[in-house]
C-alpha positions as CSV (number, residue, x, y, z in Angstrom):
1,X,-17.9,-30.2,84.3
2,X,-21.2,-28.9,84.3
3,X,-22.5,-25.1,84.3
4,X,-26.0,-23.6,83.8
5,X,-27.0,-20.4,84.3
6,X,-30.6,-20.3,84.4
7,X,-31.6,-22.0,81.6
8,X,-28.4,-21.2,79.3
9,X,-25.9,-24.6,79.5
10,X,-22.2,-23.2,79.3
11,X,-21.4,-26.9,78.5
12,X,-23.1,-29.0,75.6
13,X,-22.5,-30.2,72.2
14,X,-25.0,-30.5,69.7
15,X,-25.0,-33.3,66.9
16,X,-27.7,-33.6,63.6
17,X,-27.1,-36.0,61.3
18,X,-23.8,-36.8,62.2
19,X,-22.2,-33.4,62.1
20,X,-21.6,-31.1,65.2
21,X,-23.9,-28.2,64.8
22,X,-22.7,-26.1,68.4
23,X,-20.5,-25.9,70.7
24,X,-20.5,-24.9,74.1
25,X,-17.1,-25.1,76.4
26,X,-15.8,-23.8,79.1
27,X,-11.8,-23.0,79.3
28,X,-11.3,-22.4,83.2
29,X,-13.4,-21.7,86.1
30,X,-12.0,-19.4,88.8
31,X,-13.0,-18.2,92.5
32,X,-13.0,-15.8,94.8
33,X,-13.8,-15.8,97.9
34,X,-12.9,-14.9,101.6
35,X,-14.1,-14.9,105.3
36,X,-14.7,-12.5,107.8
37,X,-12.5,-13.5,110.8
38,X,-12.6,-11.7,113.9
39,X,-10.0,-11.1,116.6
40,X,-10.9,-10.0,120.3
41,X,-8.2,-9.0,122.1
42,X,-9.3,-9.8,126.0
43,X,-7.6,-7.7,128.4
44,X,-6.0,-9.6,131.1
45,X,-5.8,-12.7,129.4
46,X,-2.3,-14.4,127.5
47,X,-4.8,-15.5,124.2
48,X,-7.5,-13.7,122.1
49,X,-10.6,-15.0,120.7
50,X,-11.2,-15.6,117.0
51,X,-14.9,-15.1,115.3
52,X,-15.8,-16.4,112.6
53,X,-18.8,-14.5,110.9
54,X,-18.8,-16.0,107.6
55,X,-17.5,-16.0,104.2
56,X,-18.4,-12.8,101.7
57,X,-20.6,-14.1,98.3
58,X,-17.8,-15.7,95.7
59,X,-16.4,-14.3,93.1
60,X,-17.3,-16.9,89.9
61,X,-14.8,-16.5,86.8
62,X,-15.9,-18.3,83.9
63,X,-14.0,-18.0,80.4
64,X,-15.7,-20.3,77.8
65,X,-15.9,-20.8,73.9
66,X,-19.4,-20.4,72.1
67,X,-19.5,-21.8,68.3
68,X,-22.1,-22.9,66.0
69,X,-24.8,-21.9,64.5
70,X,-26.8,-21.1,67.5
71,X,-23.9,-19.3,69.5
72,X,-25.2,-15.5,68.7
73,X,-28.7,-16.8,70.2
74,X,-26.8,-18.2,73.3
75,X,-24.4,-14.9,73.4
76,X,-27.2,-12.6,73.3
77,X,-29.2,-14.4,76.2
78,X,-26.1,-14.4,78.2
79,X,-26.2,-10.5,77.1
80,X,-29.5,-10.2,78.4
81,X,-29.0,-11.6,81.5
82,X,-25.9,-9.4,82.2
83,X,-28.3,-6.3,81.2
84,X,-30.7,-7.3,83.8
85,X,-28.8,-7.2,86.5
86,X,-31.1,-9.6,88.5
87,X,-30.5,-12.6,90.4
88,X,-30.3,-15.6,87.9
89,X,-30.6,-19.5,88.8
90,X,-27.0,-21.1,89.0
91,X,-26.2,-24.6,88.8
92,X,-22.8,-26.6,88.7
93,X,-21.3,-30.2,89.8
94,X,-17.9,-28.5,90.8
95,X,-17.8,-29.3,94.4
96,X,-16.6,-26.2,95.7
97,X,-19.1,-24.0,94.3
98,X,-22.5,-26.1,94.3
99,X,-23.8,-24.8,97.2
100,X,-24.4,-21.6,95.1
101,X,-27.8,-21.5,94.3
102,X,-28.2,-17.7,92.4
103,X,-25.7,-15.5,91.3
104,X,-25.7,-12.0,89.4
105,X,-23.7,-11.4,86.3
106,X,-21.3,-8.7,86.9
107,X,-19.4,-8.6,84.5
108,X,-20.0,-9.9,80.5
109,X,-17.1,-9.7,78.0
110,X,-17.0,-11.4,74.4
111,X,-15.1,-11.6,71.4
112,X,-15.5,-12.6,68.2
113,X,-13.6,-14.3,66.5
114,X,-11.9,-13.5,63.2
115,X,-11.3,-16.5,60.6
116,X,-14.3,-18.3,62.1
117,X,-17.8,-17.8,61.0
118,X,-20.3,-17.5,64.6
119,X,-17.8,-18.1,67.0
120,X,-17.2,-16.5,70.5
121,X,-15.0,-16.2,73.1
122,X,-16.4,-14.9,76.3
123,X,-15.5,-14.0,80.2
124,X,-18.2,-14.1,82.9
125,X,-17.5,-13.0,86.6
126,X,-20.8,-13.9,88.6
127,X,-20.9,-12.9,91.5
128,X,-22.8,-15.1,94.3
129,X,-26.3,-13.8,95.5
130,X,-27.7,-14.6,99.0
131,X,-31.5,-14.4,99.9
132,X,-32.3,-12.1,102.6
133,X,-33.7,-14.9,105.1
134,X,-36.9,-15.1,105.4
135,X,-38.8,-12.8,107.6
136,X,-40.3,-14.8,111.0
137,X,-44.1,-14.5,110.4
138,X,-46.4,-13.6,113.0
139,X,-47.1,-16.1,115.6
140,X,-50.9,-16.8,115.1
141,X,-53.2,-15.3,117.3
142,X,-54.2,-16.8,120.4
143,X,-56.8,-14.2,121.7
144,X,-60.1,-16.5,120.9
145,X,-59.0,-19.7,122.4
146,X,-57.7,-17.0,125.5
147,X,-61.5,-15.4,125.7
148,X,-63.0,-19.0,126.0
149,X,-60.5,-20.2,128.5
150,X,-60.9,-17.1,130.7
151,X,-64.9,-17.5,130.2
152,X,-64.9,-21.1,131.6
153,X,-62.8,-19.9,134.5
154,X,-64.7,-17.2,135.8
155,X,-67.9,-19.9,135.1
156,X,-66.3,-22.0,137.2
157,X,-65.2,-19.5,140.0
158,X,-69.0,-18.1,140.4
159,X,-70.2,-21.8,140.7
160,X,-68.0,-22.5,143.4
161,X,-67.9,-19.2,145.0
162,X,-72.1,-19.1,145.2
163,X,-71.9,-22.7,146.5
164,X,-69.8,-21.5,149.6
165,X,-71.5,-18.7,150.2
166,X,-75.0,-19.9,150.0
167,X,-77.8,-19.1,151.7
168,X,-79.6,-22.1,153.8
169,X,-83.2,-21.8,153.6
170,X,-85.3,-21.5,156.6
């Protein structure tokens, strides 16, 4: 299993000279989720019509262990993220949840703990963040290639309506 939030891996192990110097694990991974289905009721007709109109953003429940001698540096970046409050990079391998591409900490929870020197336990719930879409731009203008189109026209108009209507010379 693989989790990173931005650039914070929740998963990763961290060997010097032979001896484990952190600790990153994850204990479960929980989610949320549901969809917005629709029922019309047709008048006059035996059935109704379902609609789907999507899922809501997931509910991400992460409960993991930090230890080692960097694990206050990794808490306190998670802290920071929390305090933000801003969409954050997310990135995972577990299938149902890797189409999630951002994802806002709600909600940041640890405890320390006692008998073991730098050592955390924590709960994240992230909660999925979708991108407005991106606003249609303007289609580009057309009104120069219009002008010279309609010039050519009424060139060619005048040339053929003076060559009907000319004058014969006596």
């Amino acid at each position: 299993m693989y989790i990173r939030l931005d650039d914070i891996e929740l998963m990763k192990r961290v060997d010097e000279n032979g001896a484990v110097r952190e600790i990153r694990s994850i204990r479960s991974v929980s989610l949320l989720g549901s969809r917005r289905i629709v029922e019309l009721k047709i008048p006059g007709l035996q059935g109704n019509v379902l609609q789907d109109l999507g899922r809501d953003p997931l509910l991400i429940h992460v409960e993991g262990f930090l230890t080692g001698a960097n694990a206050k540096n990794v808490f306190q970046e998670i802290d920071s993220k929390f305090k933000l409050g801003k969409p954050i990079s997310f990135l995972t391998d577990i299938p149902s949840i890797s189409d999630v591409s951002e994802v806002v900490v709600e909600s940041f929870k640890a405890q320390l703990i006692g008998g073991e020197p730098l050592s955390y336990w924590y709960t994240l719930i992230l909660r999925e963040h979708k991108s407005n879409p991106k606003q249609e731009s303007e289609a580009p203008s057309q009104e120069e290639e219009a002008e010279k189109e309609v010039k050519e026209l009424t060139k060619q108009i005048l040339k053929e309506v003076k060559g009907s209507y000319a004058v014969p010379k006596l």
